[in-house]
BAVEX-18599 format. One record per atom (N, C-alpha, C, CB): x, y, z. Coordinates in steps of 0.2 Angstrom, whole numbers, plus 5000, padded with zeros to 4 digits. Glycine has a CB too. Example, Ala and Ser with C-alpha at 12.3 -4.5 7.8 and 13.67 -1.06 7.14 Angstrom:
// residues 2
506649725039 506249785039 506649845039 505749785045 506449895035 506849955036 506450005039 507049975029 
This chain:
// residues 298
504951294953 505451294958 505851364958 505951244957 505951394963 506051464964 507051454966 505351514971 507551494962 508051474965 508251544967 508551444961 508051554972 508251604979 509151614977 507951554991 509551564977 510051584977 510451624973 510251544977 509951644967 510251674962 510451734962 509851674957 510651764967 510851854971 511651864965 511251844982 511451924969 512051954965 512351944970 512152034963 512451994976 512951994984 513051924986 512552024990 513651944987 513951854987 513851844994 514851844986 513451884999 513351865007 512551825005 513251955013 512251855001 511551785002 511751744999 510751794999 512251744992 512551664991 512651634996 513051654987 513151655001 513551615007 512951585008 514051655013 512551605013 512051605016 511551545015 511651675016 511251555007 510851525004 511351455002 510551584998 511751435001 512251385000 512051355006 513051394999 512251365013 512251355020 511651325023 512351415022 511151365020 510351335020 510151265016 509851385018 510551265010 510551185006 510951135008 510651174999 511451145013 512151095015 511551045018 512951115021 511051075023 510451025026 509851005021 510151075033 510050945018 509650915012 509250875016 510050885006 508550895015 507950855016 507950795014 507650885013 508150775007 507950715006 508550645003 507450715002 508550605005 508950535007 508750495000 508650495015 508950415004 508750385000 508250364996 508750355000 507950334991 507650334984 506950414987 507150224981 507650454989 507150514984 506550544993 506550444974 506650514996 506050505002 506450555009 506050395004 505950605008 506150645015 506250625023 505650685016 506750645024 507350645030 506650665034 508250695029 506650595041 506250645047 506550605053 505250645048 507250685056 507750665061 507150665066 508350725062 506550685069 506550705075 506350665078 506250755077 506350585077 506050515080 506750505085 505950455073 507650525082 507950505086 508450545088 508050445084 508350605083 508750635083 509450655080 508750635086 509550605075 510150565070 510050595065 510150495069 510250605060 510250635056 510250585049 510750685057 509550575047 509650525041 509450465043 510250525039 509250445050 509250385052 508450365051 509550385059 507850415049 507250395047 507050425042 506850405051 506550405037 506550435029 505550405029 507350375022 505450465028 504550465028 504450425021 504150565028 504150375022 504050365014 503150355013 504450275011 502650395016 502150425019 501650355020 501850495014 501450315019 501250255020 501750225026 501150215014 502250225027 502750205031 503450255034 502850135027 503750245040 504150275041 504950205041 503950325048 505350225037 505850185036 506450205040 505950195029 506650155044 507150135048 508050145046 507050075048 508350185044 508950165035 509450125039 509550255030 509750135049 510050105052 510050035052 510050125056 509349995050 509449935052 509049905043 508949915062 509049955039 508349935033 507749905035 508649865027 507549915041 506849895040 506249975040 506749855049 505549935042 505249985042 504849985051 504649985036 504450045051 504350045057 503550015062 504550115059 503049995055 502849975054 502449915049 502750005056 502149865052 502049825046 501749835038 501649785048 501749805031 501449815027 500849775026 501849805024 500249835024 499749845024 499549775021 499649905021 500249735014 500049695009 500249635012 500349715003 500549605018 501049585022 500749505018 500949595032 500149495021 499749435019 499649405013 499349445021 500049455008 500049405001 500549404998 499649414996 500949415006 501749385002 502049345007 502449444999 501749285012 502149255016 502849215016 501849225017 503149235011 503949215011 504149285013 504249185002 504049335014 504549395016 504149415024 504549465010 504549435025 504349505033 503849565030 505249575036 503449555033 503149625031 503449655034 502449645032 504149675040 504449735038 505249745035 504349775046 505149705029 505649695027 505449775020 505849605024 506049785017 505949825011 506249815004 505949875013 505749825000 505949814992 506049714993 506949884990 505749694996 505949604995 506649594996 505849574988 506849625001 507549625005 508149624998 507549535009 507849664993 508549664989 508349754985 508649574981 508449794991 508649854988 508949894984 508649864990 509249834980 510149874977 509649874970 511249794978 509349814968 509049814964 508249794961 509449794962 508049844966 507149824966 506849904968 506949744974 506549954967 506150004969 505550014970 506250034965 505550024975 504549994981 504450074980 504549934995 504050064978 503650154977 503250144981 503250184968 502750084980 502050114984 501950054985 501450154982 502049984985 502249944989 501449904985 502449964999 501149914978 500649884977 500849844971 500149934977 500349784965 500549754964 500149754958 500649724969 500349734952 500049704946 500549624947 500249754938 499949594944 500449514947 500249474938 499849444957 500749424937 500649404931 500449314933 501449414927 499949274931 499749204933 499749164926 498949204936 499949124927 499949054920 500549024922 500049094911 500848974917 501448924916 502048974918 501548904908 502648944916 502948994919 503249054911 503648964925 503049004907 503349014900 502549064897 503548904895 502149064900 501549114899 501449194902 500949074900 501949174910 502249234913 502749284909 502649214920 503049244908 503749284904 503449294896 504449224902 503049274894 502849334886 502449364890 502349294877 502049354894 501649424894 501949474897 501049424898 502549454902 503249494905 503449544898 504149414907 503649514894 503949544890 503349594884 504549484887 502849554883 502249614881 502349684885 501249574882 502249684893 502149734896 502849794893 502149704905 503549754895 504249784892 504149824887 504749734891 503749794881 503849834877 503349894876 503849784871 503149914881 502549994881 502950024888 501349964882 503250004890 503650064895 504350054895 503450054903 504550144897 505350164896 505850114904 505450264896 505350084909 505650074914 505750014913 505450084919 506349984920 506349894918 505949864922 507149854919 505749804917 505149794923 505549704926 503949784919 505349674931 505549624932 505049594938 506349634934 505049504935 504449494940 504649444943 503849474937 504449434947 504549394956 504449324956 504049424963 504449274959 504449224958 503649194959 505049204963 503249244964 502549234962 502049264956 502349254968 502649304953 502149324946 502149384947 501449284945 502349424954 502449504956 502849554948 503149514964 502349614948 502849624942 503049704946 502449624933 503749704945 504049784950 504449814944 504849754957 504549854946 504949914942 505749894945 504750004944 506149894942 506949904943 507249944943 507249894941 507249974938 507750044937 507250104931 508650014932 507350164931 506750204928 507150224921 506350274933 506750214917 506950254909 507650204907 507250374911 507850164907 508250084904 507950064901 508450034906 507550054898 507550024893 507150064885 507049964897 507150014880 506750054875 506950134874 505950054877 507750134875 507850204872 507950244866 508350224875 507650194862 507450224856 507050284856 507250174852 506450234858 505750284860 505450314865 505350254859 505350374866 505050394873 504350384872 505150474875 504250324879 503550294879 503150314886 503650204878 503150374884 502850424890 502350384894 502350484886 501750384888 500950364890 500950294893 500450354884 501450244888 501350174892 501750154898 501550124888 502350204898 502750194906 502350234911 503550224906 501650284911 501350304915 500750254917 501150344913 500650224912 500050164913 500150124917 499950114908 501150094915 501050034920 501250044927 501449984917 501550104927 501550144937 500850154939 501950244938 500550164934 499850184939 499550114939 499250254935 499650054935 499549994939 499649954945 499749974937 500349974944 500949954950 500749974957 501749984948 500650044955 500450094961 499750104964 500550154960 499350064962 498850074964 498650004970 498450094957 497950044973 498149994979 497649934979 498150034987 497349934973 496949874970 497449834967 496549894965 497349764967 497849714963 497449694956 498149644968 497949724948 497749684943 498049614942 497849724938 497849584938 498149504935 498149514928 497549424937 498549494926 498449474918 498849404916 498849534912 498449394914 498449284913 498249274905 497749224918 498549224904 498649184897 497749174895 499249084898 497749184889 497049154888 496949104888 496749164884 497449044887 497548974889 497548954896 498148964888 497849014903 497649014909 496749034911 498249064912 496549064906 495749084909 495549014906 495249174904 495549014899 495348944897 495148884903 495748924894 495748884905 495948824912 495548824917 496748834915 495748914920 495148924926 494548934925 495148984931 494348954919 493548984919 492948934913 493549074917 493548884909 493248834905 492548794909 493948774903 492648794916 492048764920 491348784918 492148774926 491248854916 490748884919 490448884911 490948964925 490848874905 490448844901 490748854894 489748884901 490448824888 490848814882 491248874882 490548794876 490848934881 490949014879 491649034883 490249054882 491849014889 492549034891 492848974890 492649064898 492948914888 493148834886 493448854879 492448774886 493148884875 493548894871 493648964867 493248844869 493949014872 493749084871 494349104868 493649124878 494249164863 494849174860 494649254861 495049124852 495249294861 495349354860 495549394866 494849374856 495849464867 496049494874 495249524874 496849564873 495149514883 494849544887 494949564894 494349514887 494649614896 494749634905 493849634908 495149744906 493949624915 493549594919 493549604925 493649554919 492849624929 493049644938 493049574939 492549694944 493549554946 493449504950 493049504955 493949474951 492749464955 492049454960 491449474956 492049514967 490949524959 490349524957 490249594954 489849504961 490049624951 489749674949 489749734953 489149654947 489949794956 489749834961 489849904961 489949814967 489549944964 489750024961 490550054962 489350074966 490949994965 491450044965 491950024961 491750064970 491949994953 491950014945 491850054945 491649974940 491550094947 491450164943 491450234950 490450154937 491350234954 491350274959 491950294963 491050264962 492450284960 493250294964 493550254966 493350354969 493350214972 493350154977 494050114972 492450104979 493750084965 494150034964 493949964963 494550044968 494249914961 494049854961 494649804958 493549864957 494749744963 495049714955 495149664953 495649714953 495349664949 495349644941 495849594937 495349714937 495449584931 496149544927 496049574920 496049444927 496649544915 496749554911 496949504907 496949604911 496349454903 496649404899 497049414889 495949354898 497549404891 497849414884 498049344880 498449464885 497849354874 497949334867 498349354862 497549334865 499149294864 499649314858 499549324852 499949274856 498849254852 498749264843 498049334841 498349164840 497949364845 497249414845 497749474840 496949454855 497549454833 498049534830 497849594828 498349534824 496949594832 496649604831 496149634821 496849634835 496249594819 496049584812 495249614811 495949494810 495149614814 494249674813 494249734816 493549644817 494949754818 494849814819 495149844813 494949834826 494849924812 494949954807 495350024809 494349974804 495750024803 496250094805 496150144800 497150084805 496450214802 496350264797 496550254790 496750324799 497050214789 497250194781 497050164777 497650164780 496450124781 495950074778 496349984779 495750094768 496749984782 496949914784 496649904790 497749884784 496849844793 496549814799 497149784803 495949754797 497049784809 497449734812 498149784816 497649674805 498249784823 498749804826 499249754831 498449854830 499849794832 500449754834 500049714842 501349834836 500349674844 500049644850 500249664856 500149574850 500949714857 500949754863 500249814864 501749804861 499949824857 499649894858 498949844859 499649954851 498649784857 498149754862 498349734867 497849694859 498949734871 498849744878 498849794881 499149714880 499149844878 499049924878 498249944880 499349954871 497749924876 497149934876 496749914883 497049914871 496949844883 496749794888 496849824896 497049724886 497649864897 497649874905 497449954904 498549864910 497149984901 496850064901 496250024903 496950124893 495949984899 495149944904 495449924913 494749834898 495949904913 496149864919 496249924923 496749824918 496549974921 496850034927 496150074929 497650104922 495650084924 494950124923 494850074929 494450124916 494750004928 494249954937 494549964942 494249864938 495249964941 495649964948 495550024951 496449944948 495650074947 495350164950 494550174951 495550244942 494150134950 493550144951 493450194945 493350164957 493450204938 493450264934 493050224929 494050294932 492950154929 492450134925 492050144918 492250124929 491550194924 491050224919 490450174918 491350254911 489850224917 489250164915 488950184909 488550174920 488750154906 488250144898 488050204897 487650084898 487650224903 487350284903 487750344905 486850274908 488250354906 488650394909 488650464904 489350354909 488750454898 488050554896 487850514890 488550664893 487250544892 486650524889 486550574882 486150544895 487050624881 486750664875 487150654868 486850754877 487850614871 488150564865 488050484865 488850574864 488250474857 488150374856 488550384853 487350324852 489050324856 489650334851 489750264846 490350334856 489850274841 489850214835 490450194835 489550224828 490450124833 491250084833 491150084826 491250004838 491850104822 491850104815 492050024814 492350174812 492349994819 492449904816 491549874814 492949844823 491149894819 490449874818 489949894817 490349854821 490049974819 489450014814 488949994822 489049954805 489249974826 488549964831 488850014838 488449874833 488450014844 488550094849 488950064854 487750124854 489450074857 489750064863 489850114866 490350044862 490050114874 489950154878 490550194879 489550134883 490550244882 490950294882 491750284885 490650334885 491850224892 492350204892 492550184888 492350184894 492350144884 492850114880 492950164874 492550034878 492550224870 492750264868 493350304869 492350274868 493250314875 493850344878 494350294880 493650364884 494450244879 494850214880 495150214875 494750174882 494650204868 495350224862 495650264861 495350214856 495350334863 495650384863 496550384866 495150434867 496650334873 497150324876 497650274870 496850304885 497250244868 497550174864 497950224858 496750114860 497650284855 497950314853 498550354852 497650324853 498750354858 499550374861 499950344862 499750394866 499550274865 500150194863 500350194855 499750104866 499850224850 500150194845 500650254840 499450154840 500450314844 500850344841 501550344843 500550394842 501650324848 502450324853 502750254851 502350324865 502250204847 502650154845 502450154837 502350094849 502550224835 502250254828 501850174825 503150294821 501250164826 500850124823 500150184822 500850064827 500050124814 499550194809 499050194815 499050184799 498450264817 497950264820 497450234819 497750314822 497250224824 496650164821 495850214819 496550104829 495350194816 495050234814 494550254820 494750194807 494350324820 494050354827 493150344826 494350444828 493250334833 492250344835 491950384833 492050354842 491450374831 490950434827 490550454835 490250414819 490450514837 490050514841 489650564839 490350514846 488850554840 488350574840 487650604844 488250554836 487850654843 487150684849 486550654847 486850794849 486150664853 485450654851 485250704847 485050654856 485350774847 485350814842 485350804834 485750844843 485850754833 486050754828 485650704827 486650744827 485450644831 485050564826 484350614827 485050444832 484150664828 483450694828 483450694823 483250744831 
């Protein structure tokens, strides 16, 4: 940011002061566009939508209208702007009991600096930014979960007692499933991995402490925020379409030091990200992927 006003001569100060009395931008942060009515402040670009501030509406409908029929699609922030912040009007949503919403509610709280708060359908929103967890600056996980929130794919994360419940049908193997996993919903298609997007869920397990996995110190086993920490970096990768395939390069194999056996690159990269959640919640690192060229097993 260049501050032009910094002059010596106190005539470009005047001047330059004069040219900022006319501030550009309004409420939450969203540039002022007078020339609809000519009022000054009365319209605020929030670039998917132009916002009404004289009456709080918007001036067209929400794109998401249809998966929230208790409100107006042209209502805003869920008609309680004093305390609710619609960035981009998209949605991670929490499913289970109501007592299985709220731990996972409060798993999420504990990896980001924002407040989060969820809706009566299981919506999870931001509140107010950088309140909470001021002990720790939790950079990486309060980026995770905006880029959830904000993205225009909807994740889920549900109880593994709630997957149990919906997907026990289809056979013993999810009937009686235990541990955290993520998942596209629907069927299988290129846009997991080609940008497009997809989405998805994320099942979590209170009791998953992870016990087979291995860390640098030679113990096992991590805090349960940071298995869900792991689990929406798989979730945020479907919803962005960033996926990745098995084959995605071909000149490394990466080994999993809990099994000694090859996994593929996302998910290598994915502990790499798991790695910053555990640093910002100083938990010991967990032991890293070997990765090997073909060169090398030659």
């Amino acid at each position: 940011m260049q501050y032009q006003g910094r002059v010596k001569k106190h005539d470009k100060i005047t001047a330059y002061m004069s040219e900022c009395q006319a501030y550009r931008f309004s409420f939450n942060g969203q540039e002022k566009d007078d020339e609809i009515t000519g009022v000054t402040g009365s319209h605020l670009d929030f670039g998917a939508r132009i916002y009404d501030a004289r009456i709080g509406r918007w001036l067209s409908i929400d794109k998401y209208w249809s998966k929230f029929p208790a409100l107006s699609g042209y209502s805003y922030a869920a008609n309680s702007p004093i305390i609710i912040i619609d960035e981009g009007g998209n949605v991670i949503k929490l499913v289970g009991t109501d007592e299985e919403k709220r731990k996972n509610l409060c798993e999420l709280q504990k990896l980001t600096n924002d407040e989060l708060q969820m809706a009566n359908d299981g919506t999870v929103l931001i509140v107010t930014h950088g309140s909470q967890n001021p002990e720790t600056d939790l950079q990486s996980g309060t980026n995770l979960i905006q880029e959830l929130i904000d993205d225009e794919n909807t994740g889920t994360v549900m109880s593994v007692e709630h997957f149990r419940s919906e997907y026990g049908k289809l056979g013993e193997e999810y009937k009686n499933w235990k541990g955290n996993v993520t998942f596209q919903v629907g069927d299988a298609d290129e846009n997991s991995y080609n940008g497009v997007g997809v989405d998805a869920s994320t099942v979590f397990d209170e009791n998953d402490m992870g016990d087979e996995i291995k860390n640098e110190d030679g113990t096992t086993g991590r805090p349960t925020e940071i298995g869900m920490g792991h689990e929406l970096i798989h979730l945020r990768n479907l919803l962005k379409g960033i996926l990745g395939k098995d084959e995605y390069d071909i000149d490394y194999h990466y080994i999993d030091p809990d099994s000694g056996s090859e996994i593929d690159e996302e998910e290598a990269e994915t502990r790499k990200e798991e790695q910053k959640l555990r640093n910002e919640h100083k938990v010991t690192p967990r032991a890293k992927v070997k990765e090997v060229s073909d060169y090398d097993k030659n």
